[in-house]
Residue frames as qw, qx, qy, qz and C-alpha x, y, z in Angstrom:
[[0.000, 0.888, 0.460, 0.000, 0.00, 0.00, 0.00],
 [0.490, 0.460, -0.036, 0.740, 1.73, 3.33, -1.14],
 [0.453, -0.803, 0.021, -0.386, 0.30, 5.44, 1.87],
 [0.762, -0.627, 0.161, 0.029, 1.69, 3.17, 4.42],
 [0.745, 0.202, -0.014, 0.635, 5.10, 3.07, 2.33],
 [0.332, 0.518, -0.224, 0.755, 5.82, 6.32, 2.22],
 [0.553, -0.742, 0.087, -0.369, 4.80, 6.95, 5.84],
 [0.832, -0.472, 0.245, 0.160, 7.70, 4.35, 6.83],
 [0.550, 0.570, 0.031, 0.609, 9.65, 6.19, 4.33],
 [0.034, 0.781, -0.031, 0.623, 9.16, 9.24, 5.83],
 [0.343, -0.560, 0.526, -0.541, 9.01, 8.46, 9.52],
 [0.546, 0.068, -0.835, 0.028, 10.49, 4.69, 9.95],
 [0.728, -0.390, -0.523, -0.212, 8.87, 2.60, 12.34],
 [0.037, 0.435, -0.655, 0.616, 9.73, 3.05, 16.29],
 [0.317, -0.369, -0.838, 0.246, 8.94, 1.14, 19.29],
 [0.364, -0.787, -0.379, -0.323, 6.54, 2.67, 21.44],
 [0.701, -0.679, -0.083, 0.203, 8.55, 2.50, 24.49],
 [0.457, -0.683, 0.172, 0.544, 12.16, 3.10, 23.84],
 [0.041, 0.743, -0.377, -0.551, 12.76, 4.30, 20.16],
 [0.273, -0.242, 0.823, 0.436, 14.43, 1.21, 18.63],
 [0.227, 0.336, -0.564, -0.719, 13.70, 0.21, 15.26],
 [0.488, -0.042, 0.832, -0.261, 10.66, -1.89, 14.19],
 [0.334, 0.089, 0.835, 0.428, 8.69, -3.40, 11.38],
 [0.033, -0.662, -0.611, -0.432, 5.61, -1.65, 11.72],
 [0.050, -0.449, 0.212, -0.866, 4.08, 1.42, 13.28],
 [0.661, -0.372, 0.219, -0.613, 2.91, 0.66, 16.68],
 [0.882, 0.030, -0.469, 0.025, 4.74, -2.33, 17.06],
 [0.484, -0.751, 0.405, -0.194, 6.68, -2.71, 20.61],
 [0.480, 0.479, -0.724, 0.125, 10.21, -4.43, 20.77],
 [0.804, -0.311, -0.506, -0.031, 10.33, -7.67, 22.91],
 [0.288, 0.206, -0.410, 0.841, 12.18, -5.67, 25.51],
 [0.257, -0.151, -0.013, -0.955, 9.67, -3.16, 26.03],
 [0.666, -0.232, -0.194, -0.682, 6.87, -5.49, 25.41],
 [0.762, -0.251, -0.591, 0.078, 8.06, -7.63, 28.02],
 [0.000, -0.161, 0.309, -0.937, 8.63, -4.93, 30.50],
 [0.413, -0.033, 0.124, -0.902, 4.94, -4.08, 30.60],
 [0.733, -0.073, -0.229, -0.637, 2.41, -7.31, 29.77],
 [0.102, -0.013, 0.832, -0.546, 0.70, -8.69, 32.34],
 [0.572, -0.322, -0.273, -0.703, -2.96, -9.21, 31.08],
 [0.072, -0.151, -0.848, 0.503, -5.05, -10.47, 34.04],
 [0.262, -0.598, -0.671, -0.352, -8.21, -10.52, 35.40],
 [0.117, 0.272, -0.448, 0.844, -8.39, -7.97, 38.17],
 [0.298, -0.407, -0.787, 0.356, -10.06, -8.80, 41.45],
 [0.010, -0.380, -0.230, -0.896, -13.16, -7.42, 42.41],
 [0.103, -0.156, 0.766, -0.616, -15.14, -6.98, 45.36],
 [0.166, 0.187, 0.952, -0.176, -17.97, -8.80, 46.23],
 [0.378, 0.730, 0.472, -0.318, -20.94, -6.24, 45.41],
 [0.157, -0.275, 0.493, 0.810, -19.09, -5.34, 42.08],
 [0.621, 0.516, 0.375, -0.455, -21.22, -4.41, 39.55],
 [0.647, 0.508, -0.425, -0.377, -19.26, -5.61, 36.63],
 [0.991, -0.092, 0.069, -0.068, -18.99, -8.96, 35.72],
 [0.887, -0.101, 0.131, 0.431, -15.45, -9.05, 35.04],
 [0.124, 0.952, -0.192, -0.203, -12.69, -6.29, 34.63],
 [0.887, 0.174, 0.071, 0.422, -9.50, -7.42, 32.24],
 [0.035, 0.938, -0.252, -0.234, -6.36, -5.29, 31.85],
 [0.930, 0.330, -0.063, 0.147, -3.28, -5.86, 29.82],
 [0.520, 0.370, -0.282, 0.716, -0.07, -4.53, 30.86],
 [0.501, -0.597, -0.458, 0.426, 0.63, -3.23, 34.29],
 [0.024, 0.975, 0.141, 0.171, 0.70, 0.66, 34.97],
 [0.627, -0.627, 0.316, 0.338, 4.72, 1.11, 34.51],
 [0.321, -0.581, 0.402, 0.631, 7.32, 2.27, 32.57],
 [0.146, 0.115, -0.484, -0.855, 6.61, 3.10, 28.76],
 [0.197, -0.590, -0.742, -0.249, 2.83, 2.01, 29.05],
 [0.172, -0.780, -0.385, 0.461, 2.59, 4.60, 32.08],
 [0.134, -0.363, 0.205, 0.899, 4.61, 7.14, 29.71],
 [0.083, 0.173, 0.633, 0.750, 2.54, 6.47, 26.82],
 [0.277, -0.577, -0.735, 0.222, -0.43, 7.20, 28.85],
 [0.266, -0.724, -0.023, 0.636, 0.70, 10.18, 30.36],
 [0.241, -0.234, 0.486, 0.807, 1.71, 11.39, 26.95],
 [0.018, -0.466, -0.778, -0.420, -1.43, 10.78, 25.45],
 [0.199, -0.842, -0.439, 0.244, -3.73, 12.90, 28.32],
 [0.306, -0.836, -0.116, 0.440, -1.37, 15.47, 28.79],
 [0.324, -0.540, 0.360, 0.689, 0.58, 16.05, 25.50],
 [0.622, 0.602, -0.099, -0.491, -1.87, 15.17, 22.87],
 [0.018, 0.627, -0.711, -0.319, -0.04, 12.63, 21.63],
 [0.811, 0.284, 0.227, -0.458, -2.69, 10.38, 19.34],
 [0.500, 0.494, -0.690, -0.175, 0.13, 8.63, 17.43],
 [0.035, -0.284, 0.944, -0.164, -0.07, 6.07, 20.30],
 [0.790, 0.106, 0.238, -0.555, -3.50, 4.54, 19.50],
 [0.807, 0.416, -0.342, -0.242, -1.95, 2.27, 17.28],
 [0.020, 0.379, -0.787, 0.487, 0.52, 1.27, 19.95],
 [0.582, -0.031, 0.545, -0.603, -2.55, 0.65, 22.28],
 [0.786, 0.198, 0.088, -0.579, -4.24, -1.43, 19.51],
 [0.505, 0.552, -0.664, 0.018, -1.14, -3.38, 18.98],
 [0.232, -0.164, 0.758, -0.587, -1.71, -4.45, 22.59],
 [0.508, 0.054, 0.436, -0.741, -5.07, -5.20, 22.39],
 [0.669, 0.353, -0.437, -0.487, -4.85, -6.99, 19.47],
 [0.364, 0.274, -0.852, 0.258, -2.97, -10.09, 22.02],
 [0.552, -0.385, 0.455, -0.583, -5.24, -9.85, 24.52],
 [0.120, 0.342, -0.920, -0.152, -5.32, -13.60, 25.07],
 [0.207, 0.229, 0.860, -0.406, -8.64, -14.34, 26.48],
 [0.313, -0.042, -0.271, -0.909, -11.15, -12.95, 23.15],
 [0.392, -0.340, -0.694, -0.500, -13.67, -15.49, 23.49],
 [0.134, -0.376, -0.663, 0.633, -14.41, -14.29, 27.13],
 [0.108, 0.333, -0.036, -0.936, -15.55, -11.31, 25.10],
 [0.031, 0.088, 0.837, 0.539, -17.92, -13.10, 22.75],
 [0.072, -0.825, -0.560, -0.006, -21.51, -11.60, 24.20],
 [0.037, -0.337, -0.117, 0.933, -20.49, -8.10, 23.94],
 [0.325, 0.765, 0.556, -0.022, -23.29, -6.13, 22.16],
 [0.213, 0.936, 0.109, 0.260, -21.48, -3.02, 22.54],
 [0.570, 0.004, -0.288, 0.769, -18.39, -0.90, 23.50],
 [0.093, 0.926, 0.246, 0.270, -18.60, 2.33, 25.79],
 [0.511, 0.325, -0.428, 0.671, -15.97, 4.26, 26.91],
 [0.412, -0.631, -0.437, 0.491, -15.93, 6.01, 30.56],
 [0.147, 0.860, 0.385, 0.300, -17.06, 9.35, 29.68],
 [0.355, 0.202, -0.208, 0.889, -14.90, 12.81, 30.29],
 [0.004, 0.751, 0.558, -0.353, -16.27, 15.72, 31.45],
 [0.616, 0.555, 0.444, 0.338, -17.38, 17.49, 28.97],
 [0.047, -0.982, 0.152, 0.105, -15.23, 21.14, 29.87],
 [0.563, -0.357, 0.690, 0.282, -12.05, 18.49, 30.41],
 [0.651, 0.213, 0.675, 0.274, -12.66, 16.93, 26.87],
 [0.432, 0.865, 0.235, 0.102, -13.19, 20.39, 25.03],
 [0.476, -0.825, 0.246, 0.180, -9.98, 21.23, 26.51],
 [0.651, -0.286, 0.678, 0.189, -8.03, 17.91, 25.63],
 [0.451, 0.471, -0.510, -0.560, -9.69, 17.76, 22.25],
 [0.566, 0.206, -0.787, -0.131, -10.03, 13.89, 22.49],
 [0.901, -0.267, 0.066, -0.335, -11.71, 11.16, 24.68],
 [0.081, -0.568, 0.815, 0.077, -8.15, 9.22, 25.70],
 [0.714, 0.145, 0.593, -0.344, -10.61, 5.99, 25.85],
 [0.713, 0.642, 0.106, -0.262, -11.68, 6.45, 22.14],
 [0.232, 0.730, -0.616, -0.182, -7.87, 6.93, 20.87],
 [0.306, -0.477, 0.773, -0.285, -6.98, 3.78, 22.41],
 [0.478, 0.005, 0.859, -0.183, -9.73, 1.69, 22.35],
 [0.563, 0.527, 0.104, -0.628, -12.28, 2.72, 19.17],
 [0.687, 0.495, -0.417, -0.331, -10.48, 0.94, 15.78],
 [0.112, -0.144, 0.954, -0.239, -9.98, -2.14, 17.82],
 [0.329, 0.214, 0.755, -0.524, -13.25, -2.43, 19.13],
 [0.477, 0.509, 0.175, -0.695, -15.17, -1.48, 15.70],
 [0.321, 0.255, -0.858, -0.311, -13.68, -4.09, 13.96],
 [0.095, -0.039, -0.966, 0.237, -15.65, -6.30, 16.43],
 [0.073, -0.618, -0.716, 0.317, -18.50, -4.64, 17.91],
 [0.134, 0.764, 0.114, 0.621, -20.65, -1.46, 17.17],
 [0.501, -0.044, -0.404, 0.764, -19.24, 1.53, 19.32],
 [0.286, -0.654, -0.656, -0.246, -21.10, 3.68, 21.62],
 [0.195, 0.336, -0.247, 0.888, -20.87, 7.19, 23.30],
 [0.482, -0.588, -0.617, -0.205, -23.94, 6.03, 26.05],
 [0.499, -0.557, -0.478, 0.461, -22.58, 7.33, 29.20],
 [0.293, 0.683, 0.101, 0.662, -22.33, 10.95, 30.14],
 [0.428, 0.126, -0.400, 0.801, -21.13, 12.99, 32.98],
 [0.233, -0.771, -0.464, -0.368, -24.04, 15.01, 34.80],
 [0.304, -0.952, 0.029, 0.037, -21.91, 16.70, 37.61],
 [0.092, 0.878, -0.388, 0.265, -18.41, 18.03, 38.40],
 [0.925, -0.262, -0.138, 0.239, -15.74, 15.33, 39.85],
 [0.020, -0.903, 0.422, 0.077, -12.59, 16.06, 40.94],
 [0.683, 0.431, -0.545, -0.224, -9.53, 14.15, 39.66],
 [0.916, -0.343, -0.167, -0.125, -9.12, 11.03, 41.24],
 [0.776, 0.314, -0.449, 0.313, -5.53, 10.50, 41.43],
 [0.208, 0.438, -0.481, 0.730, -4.97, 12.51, 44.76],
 [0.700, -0.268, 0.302, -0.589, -7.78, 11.11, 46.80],
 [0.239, -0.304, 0.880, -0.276, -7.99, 7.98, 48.66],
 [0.079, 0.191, 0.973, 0.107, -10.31, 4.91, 48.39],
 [0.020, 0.565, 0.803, -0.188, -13.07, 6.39, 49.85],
 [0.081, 0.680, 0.005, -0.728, -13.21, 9.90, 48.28],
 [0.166, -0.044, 0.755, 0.633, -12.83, 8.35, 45.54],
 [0.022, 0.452, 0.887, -0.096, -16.28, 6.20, 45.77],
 [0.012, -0.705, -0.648, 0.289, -17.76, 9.47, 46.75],
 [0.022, -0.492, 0.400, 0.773, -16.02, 11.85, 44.13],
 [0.075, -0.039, -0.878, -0.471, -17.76, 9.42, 41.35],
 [0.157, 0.135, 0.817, -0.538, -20.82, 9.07, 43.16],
 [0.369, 0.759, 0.465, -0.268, -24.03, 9.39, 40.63],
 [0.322, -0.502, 0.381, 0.707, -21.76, 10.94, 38.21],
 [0.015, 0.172, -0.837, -0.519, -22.30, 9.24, 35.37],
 [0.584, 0.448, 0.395, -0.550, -25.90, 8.89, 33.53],
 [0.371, 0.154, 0.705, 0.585, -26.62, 6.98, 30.10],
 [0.041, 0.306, -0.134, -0.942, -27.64, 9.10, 27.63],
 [0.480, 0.357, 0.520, -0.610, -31.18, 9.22, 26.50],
 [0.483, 0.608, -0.433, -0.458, -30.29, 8.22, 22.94],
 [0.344, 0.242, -0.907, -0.004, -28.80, 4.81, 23.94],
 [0.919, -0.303, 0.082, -0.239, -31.15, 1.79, 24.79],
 [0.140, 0.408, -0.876, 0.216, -28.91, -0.20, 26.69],
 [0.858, -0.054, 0.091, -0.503, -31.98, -2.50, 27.75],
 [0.970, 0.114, 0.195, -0.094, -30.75, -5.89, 27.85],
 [0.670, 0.708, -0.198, 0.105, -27.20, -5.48, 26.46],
 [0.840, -0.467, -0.027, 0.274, -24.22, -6.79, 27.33],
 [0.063, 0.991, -0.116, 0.030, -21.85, -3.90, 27.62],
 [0.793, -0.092, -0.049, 0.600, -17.91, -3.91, 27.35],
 [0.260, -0.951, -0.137, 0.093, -16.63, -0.72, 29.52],
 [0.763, 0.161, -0.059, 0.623, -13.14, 0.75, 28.57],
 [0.203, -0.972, 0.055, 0.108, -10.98, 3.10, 30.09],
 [0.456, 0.743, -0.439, 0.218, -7.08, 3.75, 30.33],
 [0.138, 0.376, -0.754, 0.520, -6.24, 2.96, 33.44],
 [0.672, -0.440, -0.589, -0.091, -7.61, 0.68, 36.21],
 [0.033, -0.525, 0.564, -0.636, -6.91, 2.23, 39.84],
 [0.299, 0.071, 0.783, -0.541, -9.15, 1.37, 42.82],
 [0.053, 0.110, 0.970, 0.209, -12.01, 1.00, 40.31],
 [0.141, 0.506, 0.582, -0.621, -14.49, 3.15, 41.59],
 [0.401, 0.435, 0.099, -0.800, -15.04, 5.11, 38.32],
 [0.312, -0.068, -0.827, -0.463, -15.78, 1.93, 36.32],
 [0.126, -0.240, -0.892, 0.363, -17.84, 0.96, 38.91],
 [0.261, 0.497, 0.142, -0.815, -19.86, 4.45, 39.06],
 [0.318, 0.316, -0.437, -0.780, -20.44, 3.79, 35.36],
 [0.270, -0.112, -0.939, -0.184, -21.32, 0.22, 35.25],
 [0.144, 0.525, 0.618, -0.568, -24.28, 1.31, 38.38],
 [0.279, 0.443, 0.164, -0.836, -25.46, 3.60, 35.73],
 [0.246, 0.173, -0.816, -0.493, -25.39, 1.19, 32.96],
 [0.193, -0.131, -0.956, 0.178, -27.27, -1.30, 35.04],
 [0.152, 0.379, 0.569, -0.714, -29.91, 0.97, 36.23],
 [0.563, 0.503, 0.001, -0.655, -31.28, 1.71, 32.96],
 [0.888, 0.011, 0.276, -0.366, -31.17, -2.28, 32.33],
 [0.385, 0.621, -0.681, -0.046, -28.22, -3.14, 31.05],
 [0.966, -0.076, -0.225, -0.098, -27.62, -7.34, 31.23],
 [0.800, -0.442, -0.008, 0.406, -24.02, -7.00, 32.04],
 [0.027, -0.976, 0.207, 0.070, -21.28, -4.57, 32.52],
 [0.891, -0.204, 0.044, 0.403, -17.76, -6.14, 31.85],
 [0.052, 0.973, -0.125, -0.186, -14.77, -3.63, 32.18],
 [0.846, 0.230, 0.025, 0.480, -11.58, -3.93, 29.84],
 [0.251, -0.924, 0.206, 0.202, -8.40, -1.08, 31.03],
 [0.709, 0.619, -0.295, 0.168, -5.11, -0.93, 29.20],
 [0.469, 0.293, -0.638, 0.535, -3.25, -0.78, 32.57],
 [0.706, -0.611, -0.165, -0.318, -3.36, -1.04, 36.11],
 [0.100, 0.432, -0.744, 0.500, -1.45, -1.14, 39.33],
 [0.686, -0.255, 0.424, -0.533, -3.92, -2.99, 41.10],
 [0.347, -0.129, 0.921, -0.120, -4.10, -7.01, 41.58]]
């Protein structure tokens, strides 16, 4: 394909993580990508409301940079990174009743800001190869950011947040919830309660990283 030639003319393939040279764009040297993946299921407490949360690669060195680069520097060249991941996940046919994909919703001053839903970059031309993709959930108050509050501020920073929009029937569907990062869980959790209230069948949450078990 002459596009993707001259694009690896012009700017030759690089790992994600440290630079070195690779076959394709958004491919990760076995260095790197053994540095960081760890997919797992990630424990959940007892009155969780999703049925299962996966993640693929633990929330450290060049997965935490590319992260952090993405939110805070604009830097959308790593979606293809991310979908290079996601393309291994190793467990797809857990995923085989999805209906749909939504992401965990910004807020919607934060996302005119950012220009970009970090979720979507990441997770969107994966997931639409599979499943149809869905902007259902939506912010309805002010949170503050999670990263500097404990367990329980969290919980109650997230609290009712999150409302499906009045365009999506989510009746009966079995939802697959993505974010970037997996922490204590609370705002998948916040989202999946809001899925579920307006009848969602199940909530299952997929994260590109995590520090948690």
């Amino acid at each position: 394909m002459l596009k993707e030639w001259l694009l690896n003319l012009l700017y030759p393939p690089r790992c994600p993580g440290c630079g070195a040279a690779v076959s394709r764009h958004g491919q990760w040297c076995s260095s790197c990508f053994g540095a960081v993946w760890r997919p797992r299921r990630l424990a959940r407490k007892r009155e969780s409301r999703l049925a299962a949360c996966y993640c693929l690669c633990d929330y450290r060195g060049p997965v935490r940079t590319m992260l952090q680069r993405l939110k805070y520097d604009g830097a959308v060249c790593y979606g293809r990174a991310a979908e290079e991941l996601l393309t291994q996940f190793p467990w797809p046919e857990r995923l085989g009743h999805i209906d749909c994909v939504v992401p965990v919703p910004l807020a919607p001053e934060k996302e005119r800001k950012r220009g970009f839903n970090q979720s979507e970059v990441l997770f969107r031309s994966w997931a639409e190869r599979r499943w149809p993709w869905k902007d259902g959930l939506q912010r309805v108050r002010s949170t503050q950011a999670q990263w500097h509050l404990d367990k329980a501020d969290r919980a109650d920073n997230v609290k009712r947040a999150f409302e499906v929009k009045g365009s999506f029937e989510v009746r009966g569907k079995h939802i697959l919830l993505v974010d970037d990062i997996y922490t204590t869980g609370t705002t998948m959790e916040a989202c999946a309660y809001a899925l579920h209230k307006k009848g969602a069948t199940s909530v299952t949450g997929f994260v590109v990283a995590s520090g948690a078990l």
